[in-house]
Each structure stands twice: as structure tokens, then as C-alpha cells.
C-alpha positions as CSV (number, residue, x, y, z in Angstrom):
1,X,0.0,0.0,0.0
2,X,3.0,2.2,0.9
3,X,4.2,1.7,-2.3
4,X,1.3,2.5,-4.2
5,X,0.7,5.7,-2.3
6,X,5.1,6.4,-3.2
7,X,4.1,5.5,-6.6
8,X,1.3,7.7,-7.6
9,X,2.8,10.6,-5.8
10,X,5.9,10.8,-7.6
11,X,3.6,9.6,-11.1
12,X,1.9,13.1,-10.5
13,X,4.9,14.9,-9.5
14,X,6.7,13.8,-12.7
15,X,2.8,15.1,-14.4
16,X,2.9,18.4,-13.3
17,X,6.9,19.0,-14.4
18,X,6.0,18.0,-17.5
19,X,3.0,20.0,-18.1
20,X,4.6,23.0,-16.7
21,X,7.5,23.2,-19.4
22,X,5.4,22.5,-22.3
23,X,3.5,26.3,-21.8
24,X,5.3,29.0,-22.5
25,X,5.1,31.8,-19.8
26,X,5.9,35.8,-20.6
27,X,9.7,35.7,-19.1
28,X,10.4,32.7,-21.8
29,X,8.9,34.7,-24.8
30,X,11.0,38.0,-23.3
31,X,14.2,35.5,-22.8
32,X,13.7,34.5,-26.2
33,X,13.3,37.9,-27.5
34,X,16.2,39.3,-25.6
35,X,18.3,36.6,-27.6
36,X,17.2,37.4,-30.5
37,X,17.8,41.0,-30.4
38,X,21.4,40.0,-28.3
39,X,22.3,37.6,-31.8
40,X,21.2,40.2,-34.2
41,X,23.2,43.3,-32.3
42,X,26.0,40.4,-32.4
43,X,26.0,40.5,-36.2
44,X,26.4,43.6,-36.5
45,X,29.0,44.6,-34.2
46,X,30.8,41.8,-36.0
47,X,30.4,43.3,-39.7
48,X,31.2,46.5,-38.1
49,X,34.5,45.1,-36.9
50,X,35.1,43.5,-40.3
51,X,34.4,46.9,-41.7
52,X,36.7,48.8,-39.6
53,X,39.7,46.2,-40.3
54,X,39.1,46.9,-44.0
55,X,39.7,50.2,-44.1
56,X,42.3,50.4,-41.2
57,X,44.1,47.9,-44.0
58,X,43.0,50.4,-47.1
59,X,44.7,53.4,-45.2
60,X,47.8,51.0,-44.4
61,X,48.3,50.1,-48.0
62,X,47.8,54.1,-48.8
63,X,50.9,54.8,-46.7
């Protein structure tokens, strides 16, 4: 009987955890949002970077 009781409790614990993950709440769609604006300020830091070791290489070959 012990066991049973054991049994079902964790069953329905491991029910709820489930459940719970599958629906997204508002601070996941923000978190997700954040990254997506994070990744796409990313890029272009990056291709400004790029940008600036172009021409820092342009003026070099001027000289």
C-alpha cells in the first residue's frame, strides 16, 4: 500500500513537471526575445568590426 501511495505521488509529480515546461510563460517569450535582439546586435558589431579592419588595412596600404 506504501508503495502505491510512493508510486502515484511521484507519477503526478513527474505530471505536473512535465506539463509545466510544455507552456510558454511571458519571461520565456521575453528571454527568447532578448536573444534574438542579443544575436542580431551580435551581427552587426561583427560586420562592423570586419568593416573597420578593412579600411584600417585600405589606409595601411595608402601609406
Amino acid at each position: 500500500m506504501r508503495q502505491k501511495i510512493v508510486v502515484l505521488f511521484l507519477s503526478a509529480i513527474f505530471a505536473f513537471a512535465t506539463t509545466g515546461c510544455e507552456n510558454e510563460g511571458s519571461a520565456e517569450k521575453a528571454g527568447k526575445e532578448i536573444d534574438k535582439a542579443y544575436e542580431k546586435a551580435e551581427k552587426e558589431v561583427n560586420k562592423t568590426i570586419d568593416n573597420l579592419k578593412k579600411k584600417i588595412e585600405e589606409t595601411k596600404e595608402k601609406e
